[in-house]
Each structure stands twice: as structure tokens, then as C-alpha cells.
C-alpha positions as CSV (number, residue, x, y, z in Angstrom):
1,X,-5.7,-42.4,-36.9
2,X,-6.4,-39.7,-34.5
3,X,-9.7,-38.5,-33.7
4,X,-11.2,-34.7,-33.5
5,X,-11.0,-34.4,-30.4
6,X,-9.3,-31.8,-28.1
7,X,-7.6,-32.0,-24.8
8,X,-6.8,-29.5,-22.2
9,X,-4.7,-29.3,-19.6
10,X,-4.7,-26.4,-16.7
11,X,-1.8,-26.6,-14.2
12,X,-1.0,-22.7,-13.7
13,X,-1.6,-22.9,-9.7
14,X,-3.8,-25.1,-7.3
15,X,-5.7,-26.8,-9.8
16,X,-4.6,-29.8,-12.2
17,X,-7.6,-30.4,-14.8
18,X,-8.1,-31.9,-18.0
19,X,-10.9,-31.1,-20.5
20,X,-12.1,-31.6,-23.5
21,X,-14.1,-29.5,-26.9
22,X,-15.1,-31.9,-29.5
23,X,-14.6,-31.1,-33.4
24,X,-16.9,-28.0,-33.0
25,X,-15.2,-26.7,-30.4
26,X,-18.2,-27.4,-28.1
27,X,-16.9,-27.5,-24.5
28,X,-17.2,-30.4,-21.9
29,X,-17.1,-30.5,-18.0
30,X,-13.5,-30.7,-16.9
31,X,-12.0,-33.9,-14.5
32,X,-10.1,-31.5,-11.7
33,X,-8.7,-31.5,-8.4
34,X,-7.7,-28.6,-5.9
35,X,-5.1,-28.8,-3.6
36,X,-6.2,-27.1,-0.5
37,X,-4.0,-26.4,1.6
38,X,-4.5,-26.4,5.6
39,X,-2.5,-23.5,6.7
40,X,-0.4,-21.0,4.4
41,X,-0.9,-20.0,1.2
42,X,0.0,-22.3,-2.2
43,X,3.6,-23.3,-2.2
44,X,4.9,-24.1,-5.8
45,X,6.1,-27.5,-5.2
46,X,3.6,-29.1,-3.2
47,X,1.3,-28.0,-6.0
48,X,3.4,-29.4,-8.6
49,X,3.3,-33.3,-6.6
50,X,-0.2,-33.2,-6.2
51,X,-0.9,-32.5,-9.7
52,X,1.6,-35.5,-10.8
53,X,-0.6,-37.7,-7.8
54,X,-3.9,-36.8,-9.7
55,X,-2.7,-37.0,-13.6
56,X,-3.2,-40.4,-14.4
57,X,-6.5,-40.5,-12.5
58,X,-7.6,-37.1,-13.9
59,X,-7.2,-38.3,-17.5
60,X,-9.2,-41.4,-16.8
61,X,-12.2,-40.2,-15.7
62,X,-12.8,-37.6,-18.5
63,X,-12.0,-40.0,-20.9
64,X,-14.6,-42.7,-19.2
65,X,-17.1,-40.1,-18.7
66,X,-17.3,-38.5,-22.4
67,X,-16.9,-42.5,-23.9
68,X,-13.8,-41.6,-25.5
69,X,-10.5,-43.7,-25.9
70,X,-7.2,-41.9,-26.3
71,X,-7.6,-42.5,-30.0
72,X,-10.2,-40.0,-30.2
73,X,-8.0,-37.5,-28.9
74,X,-6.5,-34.8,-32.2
75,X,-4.5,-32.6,-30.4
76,X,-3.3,-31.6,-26.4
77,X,-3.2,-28.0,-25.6
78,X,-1.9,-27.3,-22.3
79,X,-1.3,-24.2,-20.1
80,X,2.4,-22.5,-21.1
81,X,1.8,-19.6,-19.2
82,X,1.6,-17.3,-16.7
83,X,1.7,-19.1,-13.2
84,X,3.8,-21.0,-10.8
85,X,6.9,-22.6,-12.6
86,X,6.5,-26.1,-10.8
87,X,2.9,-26.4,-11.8
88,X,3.3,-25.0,-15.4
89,X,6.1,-27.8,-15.8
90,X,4.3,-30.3,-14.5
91,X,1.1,-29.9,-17.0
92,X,3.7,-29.2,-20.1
93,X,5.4,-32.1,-19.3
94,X,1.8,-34.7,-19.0
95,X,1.2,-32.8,-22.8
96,X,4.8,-33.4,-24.3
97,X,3.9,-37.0,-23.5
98,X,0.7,-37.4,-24.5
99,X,1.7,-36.2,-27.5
100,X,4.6,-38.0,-28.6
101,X,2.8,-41.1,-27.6
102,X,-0.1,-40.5,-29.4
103,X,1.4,-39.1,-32.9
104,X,-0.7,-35.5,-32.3
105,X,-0.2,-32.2,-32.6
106,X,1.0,-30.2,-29.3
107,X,-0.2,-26.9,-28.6
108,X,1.0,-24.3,-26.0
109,X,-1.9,-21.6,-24.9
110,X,-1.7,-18.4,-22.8
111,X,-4.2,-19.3,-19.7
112,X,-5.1,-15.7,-19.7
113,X,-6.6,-15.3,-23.0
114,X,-8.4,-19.0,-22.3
115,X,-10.6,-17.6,-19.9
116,X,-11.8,-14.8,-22.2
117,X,-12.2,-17.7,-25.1
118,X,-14.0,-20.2,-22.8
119,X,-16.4,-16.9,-21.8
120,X,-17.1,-15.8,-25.0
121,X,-18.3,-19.9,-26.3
122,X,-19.8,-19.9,-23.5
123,X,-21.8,-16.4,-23.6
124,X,-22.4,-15.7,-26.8
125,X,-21.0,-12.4,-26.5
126,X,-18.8,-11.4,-29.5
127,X,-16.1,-8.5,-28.9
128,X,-16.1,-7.5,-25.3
129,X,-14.0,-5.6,-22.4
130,X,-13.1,-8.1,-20.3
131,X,-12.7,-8.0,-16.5
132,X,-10.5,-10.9,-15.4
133,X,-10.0,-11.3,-11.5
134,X,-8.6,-14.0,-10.3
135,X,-6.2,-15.5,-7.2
136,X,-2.9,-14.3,-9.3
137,X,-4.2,-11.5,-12.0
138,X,-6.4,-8.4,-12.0
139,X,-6.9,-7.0,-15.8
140,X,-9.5,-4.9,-17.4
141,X,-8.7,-6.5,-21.5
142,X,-10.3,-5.1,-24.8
143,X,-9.5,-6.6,-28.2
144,X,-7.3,-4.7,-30.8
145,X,-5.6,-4.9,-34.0
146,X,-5.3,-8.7,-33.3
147,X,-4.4,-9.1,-30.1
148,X,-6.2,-9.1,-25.9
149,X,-5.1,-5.4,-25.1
150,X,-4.6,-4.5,-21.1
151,X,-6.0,-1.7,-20.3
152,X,-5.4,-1.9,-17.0
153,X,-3.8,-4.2,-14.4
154,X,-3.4,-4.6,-11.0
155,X,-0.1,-2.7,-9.6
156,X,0.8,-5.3,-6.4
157,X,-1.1,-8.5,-6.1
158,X,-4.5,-10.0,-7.9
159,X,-7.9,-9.7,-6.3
160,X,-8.2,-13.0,-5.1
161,X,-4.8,-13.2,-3.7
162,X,-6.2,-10.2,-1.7
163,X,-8.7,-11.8,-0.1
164,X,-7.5,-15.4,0.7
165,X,-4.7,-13.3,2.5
166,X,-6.8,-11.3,4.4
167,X,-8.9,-14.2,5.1
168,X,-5.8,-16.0,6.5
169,X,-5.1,-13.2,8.3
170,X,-8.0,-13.8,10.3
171,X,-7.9,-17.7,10.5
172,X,-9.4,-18.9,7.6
173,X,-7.3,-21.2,4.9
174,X,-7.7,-21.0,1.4
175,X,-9.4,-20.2,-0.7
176,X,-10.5,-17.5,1.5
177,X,-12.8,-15.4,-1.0
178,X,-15.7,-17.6,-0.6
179,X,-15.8,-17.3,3.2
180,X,-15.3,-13.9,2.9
181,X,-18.6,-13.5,0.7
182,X,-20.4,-15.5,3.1
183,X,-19.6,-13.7,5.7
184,X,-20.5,-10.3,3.9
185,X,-23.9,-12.0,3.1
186,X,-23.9,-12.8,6.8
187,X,-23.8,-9.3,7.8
188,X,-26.2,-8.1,5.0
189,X,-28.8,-10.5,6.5
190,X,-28.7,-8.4,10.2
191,X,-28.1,-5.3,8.6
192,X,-30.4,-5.3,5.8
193,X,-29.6,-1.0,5.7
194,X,-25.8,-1.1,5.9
195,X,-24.0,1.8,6.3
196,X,-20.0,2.2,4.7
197,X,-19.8,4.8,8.0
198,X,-16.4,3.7,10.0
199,X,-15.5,1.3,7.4
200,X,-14.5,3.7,5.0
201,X,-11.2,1.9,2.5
202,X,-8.9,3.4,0.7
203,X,-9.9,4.3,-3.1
204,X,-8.3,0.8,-4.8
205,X,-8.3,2.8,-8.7
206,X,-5.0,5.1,-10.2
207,X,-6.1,6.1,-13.6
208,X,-6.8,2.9,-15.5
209,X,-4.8,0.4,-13.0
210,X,-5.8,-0.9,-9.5
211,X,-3.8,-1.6,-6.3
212,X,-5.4,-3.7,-3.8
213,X,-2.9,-4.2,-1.1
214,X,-3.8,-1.0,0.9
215,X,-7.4,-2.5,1.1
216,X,-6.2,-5.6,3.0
217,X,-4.3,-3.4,5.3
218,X,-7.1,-1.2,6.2
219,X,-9.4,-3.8,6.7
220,X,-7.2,-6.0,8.7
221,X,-6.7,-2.6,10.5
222,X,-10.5,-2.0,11.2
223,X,-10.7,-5.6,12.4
224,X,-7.9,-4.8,15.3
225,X,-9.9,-1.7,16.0
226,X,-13.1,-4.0,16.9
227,X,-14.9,-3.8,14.1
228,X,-17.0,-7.1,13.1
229,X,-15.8,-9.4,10.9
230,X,-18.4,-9.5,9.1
231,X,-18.8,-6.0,8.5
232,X,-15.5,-5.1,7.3
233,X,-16.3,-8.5,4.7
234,X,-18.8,-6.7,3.4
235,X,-17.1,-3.2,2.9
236,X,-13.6,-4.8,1.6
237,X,-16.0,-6.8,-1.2
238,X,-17.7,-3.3,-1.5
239,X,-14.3,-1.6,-2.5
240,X,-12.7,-4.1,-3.9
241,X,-15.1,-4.8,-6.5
242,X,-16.6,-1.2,-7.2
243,X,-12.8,-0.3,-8.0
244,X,-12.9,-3.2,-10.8
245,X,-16.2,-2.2,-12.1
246,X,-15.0,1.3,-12.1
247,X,-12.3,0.3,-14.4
248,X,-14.2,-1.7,-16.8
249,X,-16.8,1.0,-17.2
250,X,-14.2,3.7,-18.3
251,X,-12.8,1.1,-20.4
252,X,-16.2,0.7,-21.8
253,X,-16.3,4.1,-22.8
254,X,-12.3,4.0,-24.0
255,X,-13.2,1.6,-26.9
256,X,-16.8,2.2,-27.9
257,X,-17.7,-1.8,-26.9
258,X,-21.3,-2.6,-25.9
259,X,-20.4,-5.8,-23.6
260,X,-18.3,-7.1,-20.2
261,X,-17.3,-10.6,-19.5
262,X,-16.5,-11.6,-16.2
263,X,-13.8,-14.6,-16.0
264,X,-11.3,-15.7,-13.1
265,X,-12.4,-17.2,-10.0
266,X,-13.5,-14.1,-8.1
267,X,-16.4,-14.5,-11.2
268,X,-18.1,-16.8,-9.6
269,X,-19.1,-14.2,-6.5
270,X,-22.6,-12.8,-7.1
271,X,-22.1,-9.5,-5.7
272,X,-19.4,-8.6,-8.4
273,X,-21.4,-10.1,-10.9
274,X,-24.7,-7.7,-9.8
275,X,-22.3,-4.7,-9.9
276,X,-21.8,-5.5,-13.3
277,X,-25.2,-5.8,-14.2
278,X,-26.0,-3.1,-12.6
279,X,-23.3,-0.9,-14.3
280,X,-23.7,-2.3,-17.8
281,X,-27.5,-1.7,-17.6
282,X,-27.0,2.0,-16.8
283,X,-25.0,2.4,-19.7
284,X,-27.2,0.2,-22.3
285,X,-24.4,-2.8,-22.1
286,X,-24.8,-6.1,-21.6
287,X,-22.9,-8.2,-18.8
288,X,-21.7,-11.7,-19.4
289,X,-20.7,-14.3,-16.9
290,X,-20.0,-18.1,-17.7
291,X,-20.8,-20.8,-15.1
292,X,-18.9,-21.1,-12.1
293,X,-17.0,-24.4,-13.5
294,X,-15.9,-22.4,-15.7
295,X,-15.0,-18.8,-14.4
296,X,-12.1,-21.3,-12.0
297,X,-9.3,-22.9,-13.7
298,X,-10.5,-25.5,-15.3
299,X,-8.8,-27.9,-18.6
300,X,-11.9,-26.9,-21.0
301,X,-10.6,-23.5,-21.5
302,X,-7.4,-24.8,-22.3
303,X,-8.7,-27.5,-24.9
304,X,-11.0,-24.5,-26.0
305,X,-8.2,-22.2,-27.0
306,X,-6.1,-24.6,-28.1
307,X,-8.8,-25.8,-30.5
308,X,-8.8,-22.0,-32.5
309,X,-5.2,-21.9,-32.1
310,X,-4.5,-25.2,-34.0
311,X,-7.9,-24.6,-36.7
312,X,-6.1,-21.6,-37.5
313,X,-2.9,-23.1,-38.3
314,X,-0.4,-22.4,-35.5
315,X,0.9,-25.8,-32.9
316,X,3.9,-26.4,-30.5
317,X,6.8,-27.9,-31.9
318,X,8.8,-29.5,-28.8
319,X,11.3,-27.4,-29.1
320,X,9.1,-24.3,-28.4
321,X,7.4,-26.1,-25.9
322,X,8.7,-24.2,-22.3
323,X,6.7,-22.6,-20.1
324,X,6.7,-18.9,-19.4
325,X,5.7,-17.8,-16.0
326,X,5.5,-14.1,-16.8
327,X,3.5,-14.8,-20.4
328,X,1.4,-11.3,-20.7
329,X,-2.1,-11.5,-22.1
330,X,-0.8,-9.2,-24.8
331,X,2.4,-11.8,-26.5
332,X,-0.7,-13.8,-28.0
333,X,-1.8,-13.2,-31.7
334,X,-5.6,-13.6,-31.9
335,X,-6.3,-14.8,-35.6
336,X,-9.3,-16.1,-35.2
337,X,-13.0,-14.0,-35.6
């Protein structure tokens, strides 16, 4: 007989992870690993083999560390959508067979609305705007008539994508975005009075939506002109992340809601985090940001949202069970409080 328990899998991109929430839906640290790669960017297919590498030793060490045996386990949800085909494939496939080999239900999640799920279990927070910035997506996301509403995206390429390409630009491999806000601290520390004078960006925000690839240019520009690296860190964070903020305050004001949640991997850098603090203070909101392990991809969200999705009566049959790489935030009905 199978247990209550629920496993996760997260495969979109770089990361393969399992995870688990037990019959309450209470979450547990997640068994990953990164690919990192050495030079480049991520390329689909090396992804995809290194997540089939780390599977079986993945699985292992959640189940060993939470005193489980696959028994215990009640259903698998796994990432359908949106990310890299190779490494979406690879995660639905580990699912399909843990499910037909264990006899339990299979369920197919949207990763985006996972990290607003994992954020709000994790928070406490109950119905808010969510700013999601990670390597591959940029959206500002309010809830409505039963679904995670955009209200604004990114027009060219996600936030993080931005800045492990300008980072590579400039010698250093992925993920860049933690260098980069290193190196901004770096130059905060000598200049503890900065100035935005002669590092001026372009403005990143067009009505509700965001574009971030003139940013990189500029700044790779300002860099060829001699200014330091550091300093133009510093103002592309500065940008980058006021034009997000900016976003999620008018949407904020657009539906009447009282709290943000941060989620995506560019969540766990503390300067976004005290802009939103900042803003949400000013206007008598409160900000919300889970722990780092789980604002990156990570299996817990997965089991997380796969756990409302199945106690509210909806699973994968096999035959529904393909991945969709272009999956939008908005295809998912939320029936759940």
C-alpha cells in the first residue's frame, strides 16, 4: 500500500532535484545537483545526461535522509513545463517510471506556478503579487478568477539570463549573477557614497513589461569605455532590479493586494530583496522572500504543487504526460484556497 508521501522532481534547466512534502504538505530539503558549466552558457543536452548521471543517486539520498522507503512514497509530481525540452524529458521520463513501478498516481506541474506555491508555504503570505526572476523568466503574477495572472513579463530574455551573459561577457562562467553581486558589494565597500553619474542605463520598464537586453549592452559598453567592473555591477543590479520593483509596485496598486513574494533564483540576491522591503514598506505592504534553497529550482516545489494539485482531485494519466516547453503561468487552473 502506498504511503502519503509526495515526490518532486525539477528538471526544467541546470538542475536535477528531487523533493519531498509529507501528508500535510510540509516541505523538505531537496537532494540536487547543478551542472556548471566551464565555458558557455547551458546547452540542452549536456543538461539532459547529467541529470540521467545523478537520478538514481539523487533519489537515494532523499529517501535515506528523510527514513523513507519507496513505499512511503503516494504520488510523483514532476516538472511538465516551461524549460529546456531535453531536461523536461528527462525528469518526465524518471516520474512515468516511478510511477508505473510503484502503482501511484502521476502528476504533471507548471514550474512556474511551483515557485509561487513553495513561497507562499513557506511565507505565510496568503494572496500576493508575485515577482518571479529567474535565469529563463521575468513576470510580475497576481492571482484572478482562478488562475496566476501575468501582468507583466519580460519582452527578450529573463533577468538572470541577463546577467550570467554579461558576466560571461567578461570572463566569468555561470552562474554569473552571484559574481556579479559580489562584485557590486565590492565596489559599495570603496565607495560607500556611490554615484549613478557616467553609469547612467537605459530605463529597462515599457508600461507593465520589461526588456533587459539593452541593459547588458550598455553595460558591456561602459566596461569597453574603462569603466570598473565593479562599478558598472553595481549600476546594472541598480537598473535591473529597480525596473522589477517598479513593476510589482504598479501591480500592487493594479489589484488592491497588500503583499510581494520574491521567487526565482535572482531571489536569493539581497539587494533585490531590500528594494522590495523598502518599496512595500512605503506603501504599508509586506515583502516575502523564502530561503535561498528554495527561491533556486529545487524538487520541493514540485512535490509541493503537486501535493494541492492531486488533494484537489486533478493527476496525470500517461497519456497526458508530455512536456510543454512554452507552458505559460496562466494555462494552470488554481483550485485550491
Amino acid at each position: 500500500m502506498a504511503g502519503d508521501w509526495v515526490l518532486g522532481i525539477e528538471s526544467t534547466a541546470h538542475t536535477f532535484s528531487f523533493g519531498l512534502v509529507d501528508a500535510n504538505g510540509k516541505a523538505r530539503p531537496s537532494s540536487s545537483d547543478t551542472l556548471r558549466p566551464t565555458q558557455g552558457g547551458i546547452h540542452p543536452r549536456e543538461a539532459a545526461d547529467h541529470h540521467v548521471e545523478f537520478s538514481s543517486a539523487l533519489l537515494k539520498n532523499i529517501l535515506e535522509d528523510n527514513d523513507l522507503q519507496s513505499s512511503d512514497i503516494g504520488a510523483i509530481a514532476y516538472s511538465q513545463g516551461p524549460g529546456m525540452g531535453a531536461c523536461l524529458r528527462t525528469g518526465a521520463a524518471a516520474a512515468r517510471s516511478i510511477s508505473t513501478h510503484l502503482n501511484i498516481p502521476l502528476i504533471g506541474v507548471n514550474h512556474c506556478v511551483a515557485h509561487i506555491e513553495i513561497g507562499r508555504e513557506q511565507c505565510g503570505c496568503d494572496d500576493p503579487v508575485l515577482l518571479y526572476v529567474s535565469g529563463g523568466n521575468t513576470q510580475v503574477i497576481a492571482r484572478l478568477d482562478g488562475r496566476y495572472r501575468v501582468l507583466g513579463e519580460t519582452l527578450d530574455i529573463g533577468i538572470g539570463n541577463m546577467l550570467d551573459k554579461f558576466a560571461r561577457n567578461h570572463g566569468i562562467p555561470f552562474p554569473g549573477g552571484p559574481v556579479i553581486e559580489k562584485r557590486a558589494l565590492s565596489w559599495l565597500e570603496s565607495n560607500p557614497n556611490p554615484s549613478l553619474d557616467g553609469l547612467e542605463l537605459p530605463y529597462a520598464v515599457h508600461g507593465m513589461d520589461l526588456a533587459f537586453s539593452g541593459l547588458m549592452s550598455a553595460a558591456n559598453k561602459l566596461v569597453r569605455e574603462g569603466k570598473p567592473f565593479e562599478a558598472v555591477c553595481w549600476s546594472l543590479q541598480e537598473h535591473a532590479f529597480a525596473a522589477c520593483i517598479e513593476v510589482a509596485e504598479r501591480a500592487l496598486a493594479h489589484t488592491g493586494k497588500t503583499e510581494v513574494l520574491l521567487g526565482g533564483g535572482v531571489a536569493c540576491n539581497q539587494r533585490l530583496r531590500d528594494m522590495s522591503t523598502i518599496m512595500c514598506e512605503e506603501r504599508e505592504a509586506s515583502s516575502h522572500c523564502p530561503p535561498r534553497m528554495y527561491c533556486i529550482d529545487n524538487g520541493t516545489m514540485i512535490a509541493r504543487l503537486g501535493w494541492l494539485e492531486i488533494k484537489h482531485g486533478r493527476s496525470t494519466s500517461l497519456g497526458q504526460s508530455g512536456i510543454d516547453q512554452e507552458m505559460r503561468t496562466d494555462q494552470t487552473p488554481v483550485s485550491w484556497p
